[in-house]
PLY file of the C-alpha trace (Angstrom):
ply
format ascii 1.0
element vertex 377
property float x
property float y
property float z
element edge 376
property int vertex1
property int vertex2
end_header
114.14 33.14 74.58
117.83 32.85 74.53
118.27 34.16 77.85
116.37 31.81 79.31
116.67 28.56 80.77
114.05 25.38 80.87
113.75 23.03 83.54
111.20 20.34 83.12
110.98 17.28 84.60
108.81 15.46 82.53
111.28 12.26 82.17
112.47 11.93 85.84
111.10 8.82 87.92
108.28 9.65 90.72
109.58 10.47 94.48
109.19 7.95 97.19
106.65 10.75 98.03
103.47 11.66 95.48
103.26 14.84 97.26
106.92 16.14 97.75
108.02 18.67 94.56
111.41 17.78 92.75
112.80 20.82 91.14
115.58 20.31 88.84
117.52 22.92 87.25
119.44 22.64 83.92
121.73 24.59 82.93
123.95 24.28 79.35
126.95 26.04 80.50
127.55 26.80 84.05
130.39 29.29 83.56
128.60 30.81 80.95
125.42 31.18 83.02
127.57 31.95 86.39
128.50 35.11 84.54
125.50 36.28 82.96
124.12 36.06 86.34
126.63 38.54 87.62
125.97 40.80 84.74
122.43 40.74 85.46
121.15 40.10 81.96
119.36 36.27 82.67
116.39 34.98 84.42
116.10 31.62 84.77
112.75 30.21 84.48
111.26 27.47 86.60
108.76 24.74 85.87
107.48 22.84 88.74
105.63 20.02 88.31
103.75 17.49 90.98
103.37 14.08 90.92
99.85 13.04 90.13
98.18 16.22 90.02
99.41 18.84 87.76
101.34 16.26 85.39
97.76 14.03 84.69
96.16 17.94 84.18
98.81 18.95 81.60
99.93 22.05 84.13
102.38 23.79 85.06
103.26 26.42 87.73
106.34 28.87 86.59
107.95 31.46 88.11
110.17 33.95 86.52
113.41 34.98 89.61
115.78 38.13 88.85
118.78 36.93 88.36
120.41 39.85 90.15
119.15 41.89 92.99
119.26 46.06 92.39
122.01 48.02 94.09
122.07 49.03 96.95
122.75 53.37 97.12
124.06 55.13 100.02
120.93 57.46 99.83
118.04 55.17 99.24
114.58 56.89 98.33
112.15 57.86 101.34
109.01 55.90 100.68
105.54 58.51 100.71
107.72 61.77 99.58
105.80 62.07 96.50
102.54 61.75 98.24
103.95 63.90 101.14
104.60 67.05 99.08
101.72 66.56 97.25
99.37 66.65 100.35
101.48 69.72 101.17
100.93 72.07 98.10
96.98 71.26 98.58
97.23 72.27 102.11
98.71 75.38 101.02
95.87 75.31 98.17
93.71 75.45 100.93
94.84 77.75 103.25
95.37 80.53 100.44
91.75 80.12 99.12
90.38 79.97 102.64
92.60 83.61 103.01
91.20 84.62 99.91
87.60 83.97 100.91
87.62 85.74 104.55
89.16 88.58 102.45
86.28 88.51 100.04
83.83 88.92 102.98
81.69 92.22 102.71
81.71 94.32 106.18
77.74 93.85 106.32
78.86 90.12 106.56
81.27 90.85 108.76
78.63 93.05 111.33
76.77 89.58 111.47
79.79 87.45 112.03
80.19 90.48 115.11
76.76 90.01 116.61
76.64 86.44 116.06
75.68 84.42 119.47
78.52 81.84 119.40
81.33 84.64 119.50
83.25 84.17 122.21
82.22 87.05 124.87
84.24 89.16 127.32
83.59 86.07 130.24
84.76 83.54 127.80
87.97 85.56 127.53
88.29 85.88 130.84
87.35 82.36 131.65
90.29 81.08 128.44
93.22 83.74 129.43
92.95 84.65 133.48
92.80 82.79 136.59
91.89 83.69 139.58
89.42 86.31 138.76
87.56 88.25 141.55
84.16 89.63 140.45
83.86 93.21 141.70
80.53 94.76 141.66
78.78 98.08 142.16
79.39 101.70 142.05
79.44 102.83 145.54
76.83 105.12 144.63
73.70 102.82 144.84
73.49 100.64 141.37
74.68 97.93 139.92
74.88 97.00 136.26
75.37 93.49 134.73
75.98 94.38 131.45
79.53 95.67 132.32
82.28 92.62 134.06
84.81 93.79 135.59
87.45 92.79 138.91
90.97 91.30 139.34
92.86 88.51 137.96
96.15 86.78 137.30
97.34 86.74 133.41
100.46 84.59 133.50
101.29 85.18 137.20
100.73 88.71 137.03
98.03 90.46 138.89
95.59 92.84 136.53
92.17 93.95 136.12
90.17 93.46 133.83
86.95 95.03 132.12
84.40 94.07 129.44
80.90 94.11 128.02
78.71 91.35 128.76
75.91 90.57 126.47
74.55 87.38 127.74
74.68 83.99 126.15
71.25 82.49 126.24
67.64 85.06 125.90
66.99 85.36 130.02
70.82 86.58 130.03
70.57 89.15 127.04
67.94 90.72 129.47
69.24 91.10 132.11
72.66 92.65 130.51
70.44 94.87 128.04
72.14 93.16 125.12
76.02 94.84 126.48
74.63 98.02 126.82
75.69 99.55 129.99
74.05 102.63 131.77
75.49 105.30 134.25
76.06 102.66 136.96
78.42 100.22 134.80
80.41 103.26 133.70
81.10 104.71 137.28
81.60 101.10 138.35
84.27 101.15 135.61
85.50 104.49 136.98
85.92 102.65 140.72
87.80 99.67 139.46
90.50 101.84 136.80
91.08 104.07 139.91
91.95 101.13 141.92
94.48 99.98 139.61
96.49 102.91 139.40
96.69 102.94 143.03
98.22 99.26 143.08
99.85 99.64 139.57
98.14 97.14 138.02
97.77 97.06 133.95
94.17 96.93 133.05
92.85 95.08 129.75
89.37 95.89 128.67
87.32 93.97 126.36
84.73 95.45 123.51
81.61 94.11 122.57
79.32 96.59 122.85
76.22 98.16 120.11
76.61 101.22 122.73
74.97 102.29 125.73
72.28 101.92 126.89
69.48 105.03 125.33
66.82 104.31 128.00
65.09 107.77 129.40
65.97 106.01 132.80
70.06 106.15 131.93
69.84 109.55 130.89
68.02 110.79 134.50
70.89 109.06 135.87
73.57 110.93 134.28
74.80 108.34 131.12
76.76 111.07 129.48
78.44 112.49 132.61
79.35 108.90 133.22
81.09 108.34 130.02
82.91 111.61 130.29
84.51 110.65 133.25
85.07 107.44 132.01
87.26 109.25 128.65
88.94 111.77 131.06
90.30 109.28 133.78
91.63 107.21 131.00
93.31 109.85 129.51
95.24 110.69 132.37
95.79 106.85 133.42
99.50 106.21 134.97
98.87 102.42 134.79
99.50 100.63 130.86
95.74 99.81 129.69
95.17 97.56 126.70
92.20 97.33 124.58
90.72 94.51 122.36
87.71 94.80 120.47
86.29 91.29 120.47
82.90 92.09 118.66
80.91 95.21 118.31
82.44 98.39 119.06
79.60 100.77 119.03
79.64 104.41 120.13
80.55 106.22 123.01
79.34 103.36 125.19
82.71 101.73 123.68
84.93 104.15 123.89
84.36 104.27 127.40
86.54 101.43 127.58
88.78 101.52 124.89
91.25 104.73 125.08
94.10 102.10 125.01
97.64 102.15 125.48
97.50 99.69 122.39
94.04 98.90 120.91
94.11 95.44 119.38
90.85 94.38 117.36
89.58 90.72 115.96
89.26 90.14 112.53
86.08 90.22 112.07
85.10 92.91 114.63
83.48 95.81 113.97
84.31 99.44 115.82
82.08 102.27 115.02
80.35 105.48 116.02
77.18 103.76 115.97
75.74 100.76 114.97
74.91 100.67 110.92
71.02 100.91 111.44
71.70 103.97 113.60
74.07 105.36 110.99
70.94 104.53 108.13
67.91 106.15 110.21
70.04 109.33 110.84
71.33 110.13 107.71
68.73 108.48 104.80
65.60 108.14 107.15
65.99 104.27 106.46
66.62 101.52 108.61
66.72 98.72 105.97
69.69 100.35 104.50
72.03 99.40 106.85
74.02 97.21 104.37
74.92 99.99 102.44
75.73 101.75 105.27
78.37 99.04 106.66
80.44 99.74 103.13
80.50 103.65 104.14
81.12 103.77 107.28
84.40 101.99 107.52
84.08 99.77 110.50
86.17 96.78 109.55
89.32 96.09 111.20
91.11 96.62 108.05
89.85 100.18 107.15
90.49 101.09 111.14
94.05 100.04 110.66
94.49 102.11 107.50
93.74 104.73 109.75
95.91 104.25 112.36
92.98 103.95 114.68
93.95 100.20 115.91
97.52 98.94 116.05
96.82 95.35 114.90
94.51 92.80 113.89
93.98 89.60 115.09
93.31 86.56 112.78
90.57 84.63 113.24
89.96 80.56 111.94
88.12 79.96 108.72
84.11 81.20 109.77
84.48 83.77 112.71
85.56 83.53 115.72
83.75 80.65 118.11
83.11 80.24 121.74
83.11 76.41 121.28
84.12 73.97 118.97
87.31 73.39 116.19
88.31 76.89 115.96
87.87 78.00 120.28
91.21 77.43 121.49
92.89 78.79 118.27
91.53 82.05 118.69
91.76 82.46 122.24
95.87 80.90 121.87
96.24 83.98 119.24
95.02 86.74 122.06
96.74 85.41 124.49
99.87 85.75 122.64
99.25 88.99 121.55
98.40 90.01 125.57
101.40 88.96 126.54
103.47 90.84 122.93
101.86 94.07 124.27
102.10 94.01 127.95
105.83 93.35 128.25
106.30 96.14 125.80
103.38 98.37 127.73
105.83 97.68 130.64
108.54 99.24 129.68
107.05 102.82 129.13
108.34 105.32 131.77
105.16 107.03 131.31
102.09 105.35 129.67
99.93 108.20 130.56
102.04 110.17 127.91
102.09 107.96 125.52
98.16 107.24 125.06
97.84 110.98 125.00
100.23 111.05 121.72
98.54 108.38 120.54
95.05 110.12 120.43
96.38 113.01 119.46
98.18 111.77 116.18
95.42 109.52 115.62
94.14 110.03 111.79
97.12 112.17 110.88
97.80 110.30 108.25
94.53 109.88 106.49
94.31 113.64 107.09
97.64 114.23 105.01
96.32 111.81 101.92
93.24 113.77 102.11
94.84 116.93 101.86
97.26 115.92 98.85
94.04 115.01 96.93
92.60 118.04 97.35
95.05 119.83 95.77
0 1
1 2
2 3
3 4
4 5
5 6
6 7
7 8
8 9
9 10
10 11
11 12
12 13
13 14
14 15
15 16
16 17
17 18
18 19
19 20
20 21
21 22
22 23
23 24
24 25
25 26
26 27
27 28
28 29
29 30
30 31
31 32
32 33
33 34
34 35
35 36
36 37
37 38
38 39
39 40
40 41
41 42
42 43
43 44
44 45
45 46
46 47
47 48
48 49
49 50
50 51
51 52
52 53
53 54
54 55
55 56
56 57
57 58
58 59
59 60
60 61
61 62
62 63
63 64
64 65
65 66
66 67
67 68
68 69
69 70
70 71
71 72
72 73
73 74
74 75
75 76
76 77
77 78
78 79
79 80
80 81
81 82
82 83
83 84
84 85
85 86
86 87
87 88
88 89
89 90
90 91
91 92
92 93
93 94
94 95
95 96
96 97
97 98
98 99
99 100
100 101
101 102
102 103
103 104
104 105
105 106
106 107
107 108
108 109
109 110
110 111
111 112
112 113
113 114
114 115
115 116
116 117
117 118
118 119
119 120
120 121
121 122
122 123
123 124
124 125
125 126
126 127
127 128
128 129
129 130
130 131
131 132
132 133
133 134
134 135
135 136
136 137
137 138
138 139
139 140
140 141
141 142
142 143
143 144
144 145
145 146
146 147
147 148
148 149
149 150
150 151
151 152
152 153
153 154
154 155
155 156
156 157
157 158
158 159
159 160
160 161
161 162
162 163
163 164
164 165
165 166
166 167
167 168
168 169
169 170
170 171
171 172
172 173
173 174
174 175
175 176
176 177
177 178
178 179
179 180
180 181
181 182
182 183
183 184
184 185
185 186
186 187
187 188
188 189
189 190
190 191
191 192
192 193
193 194
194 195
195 196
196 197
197 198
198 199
199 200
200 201
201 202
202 203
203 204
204 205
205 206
206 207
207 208
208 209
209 210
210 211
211 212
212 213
213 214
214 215
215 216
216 217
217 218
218 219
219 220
220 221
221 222
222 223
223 224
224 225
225 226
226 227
227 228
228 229
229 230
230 231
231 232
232 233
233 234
234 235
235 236
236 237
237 238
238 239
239 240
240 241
241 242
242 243
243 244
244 245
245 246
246 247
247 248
248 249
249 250
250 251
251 252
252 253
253 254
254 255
255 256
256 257
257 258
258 259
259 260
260 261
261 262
262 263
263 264
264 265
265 266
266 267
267 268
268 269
269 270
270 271
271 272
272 273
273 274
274 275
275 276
276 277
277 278
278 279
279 280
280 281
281 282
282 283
283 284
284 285
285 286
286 287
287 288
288 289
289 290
290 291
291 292
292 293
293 294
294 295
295 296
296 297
297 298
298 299
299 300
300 301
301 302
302 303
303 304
304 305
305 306
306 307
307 308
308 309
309 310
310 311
311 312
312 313
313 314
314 315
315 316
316 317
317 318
318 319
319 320
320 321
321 322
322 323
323 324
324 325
325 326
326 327
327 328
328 329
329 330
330 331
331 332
332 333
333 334
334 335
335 336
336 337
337 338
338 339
339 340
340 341
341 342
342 343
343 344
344 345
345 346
346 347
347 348
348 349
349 350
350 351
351 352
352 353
353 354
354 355
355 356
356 357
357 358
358 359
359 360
360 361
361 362
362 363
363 364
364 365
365 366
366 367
367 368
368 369
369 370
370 371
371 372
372 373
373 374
374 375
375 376
């Protein structure tokens, strides 16, 4: 090459040392090489060669050296950018199909994500969100009913009470709470603890996870549907802000008993009904086992309930449901918590909330009612 220079040192005499490397660069015309160095266009290429070992093997260890280093830019390039914005657009990737799936769910899929065992229940909630919860139990009238949790807490400093279905987490529990389905006593025990908030003006949340109350013969001697009644009228006529979130099954009157909210704020994958789909099957086809096709008429998802104005928001939930342990726990109780607080501060400010929740029921399904009508004409 005629940009390159040889050096070889086949002719010199040995070092005083056998071991010690002599490198000897030659160069034609050291001007001329000075400035092609500056320019950038030579390499110079050097042979080294050691006494007694590589000379006697005929080898040779050469390097090739830049003659010039590169510039040097006020802006150099961030090392990893490329890799950085390409993990980026497949997180994205991700995310969107992961939206795309829990959107593709079917709402009989969503009743089982509803009733499934690791969703987070109302003492969860209250366990995540509050501190310094009291227990209050009993109706003053003689009963007591496990399957509804209710008392007074702090939520951020601030003292409310709080109310919610309890299912039960392991078999023995289930039991004893009648799967969440409360009888006459839980609903006048309710009754007791929303009367004692509007005396101290607390705000009361209320958690639903209910398949409804309880159908027993025994509920019914004691007066279940008076109890709910009075439940619906004293809520109606509340003076303290009440809000409502419908963790998992919302089923019947036995919900509803709970859940006349100022705002009514439902999980993703929550269902809120006027009875549970089997119910909804036996009744109206004589047949239990179609209770997947009833799920898709019934419009029970938190979607279709927003379309008609019946909740006020939905809550995401992580990829799967909602869970009571594990990756997704804290991310779903952070996203209620946040929401709590949204609502309350704006509950708050309402001269009179009492009002308010009566204009809310009343103008509730206007405008599906208005569609409806158009259609029909």
């Amino acid at each position: 090459m005629d940009d390159i220079r040889t050096v070889n040192r086949n002719n010199e005499p040995a070092a005083d040392n056998g071991s010690q490397e002599d490198i000897n660069v030659k160069a034609e015309n050291g001007a001329v090489m000075d400035s092609a160095v500056k320019d950038g266009a030579v390499k110079a290429e050097i042979t080294v060669k050691t006494e007694g070992t590589l000379k006697t093997e005929g080898m040779a260890e050469t390097a090739v050296l830049p003659a010039a280093a590169p510039p040097v830019t006020d802006n150099p390039p961030v090392a990893g950018n490329g890799d950085k914005t390409a993990q980026e657009a497949q997180e994205a990737q991700e995310a969107e199909e992961a939206e795309e799936a829990k959107k593709a769910l079917t709402p009989a899929q969503r009743v089982a994500l509803a009733r499934s065992i690791s969703r987070p229940g109302t003492m969860q909630f209250i366990k995540a969100l509050f501190t310094d919860f009291f227990e209050q139990k009993g109706d003053r009238l003689g009963g007591e009913d496990p399957a509804i949790l209710g008392g007074v807490a702090l939520f951020h400093g601030q003292p409310v009470t709080v109310l919610g279905h309890r299912k039960g987490k392991s078999l023995d529990e289930n039991v004893h709470c009648r799967f969440g389905m409360p009888t006459a006593e839980g609903y006048r025990k309710v009754q007791r603890l929303l009367r004692a908030a509007e005396k101290f003006r607390r705000p009361v949340i209320t958690f639903i996870d209910t398949p409804g109350a309880y159908p027993g013969l025994e509920a019914e001697a004691r007066g279940q549907g008076e109890a709910i009644a009075r439940c619906l009228a004293l809520m109606s006529t509340l003076k303290t802000p009440l809000l409502t979130v419908v963790i998992g099954e919302g089923g019947s009157g036995g919900a509803l008993a709970l859940a006349m909210g100022n705002r009514v704020l439902m999980l993703e994958n929550a269902v809120y009904s006027i009875l549970s789909p089997e119910g909804f099957a036996s009744i109206l086809w004589k047949d239990k086992s179609r209770a997947g096709e009833a799920c898709d008429v019934m419009k029970l998802t938190a979607a279709d309930l927003l379309k008609l104005g019946v909740v006020d928001e939905i809550l995401p939930e992580p990829e799967g449901g909602a869970r009571s342990a594990g990756p997704g726990a804290k991310e779903i109780f952070r996203t209620v918590d946040r929401a709590l607080q949204r609502h309350l501060a704006e509950l708050q400010k309402q001269s009179d909330p009492a009002r308010a929740r009566y204009q809310k029921f009343r103008g509730m399904g206007s405008g599906f009612l208005q569609v409806a009508s158009k259609e029909n004409l």
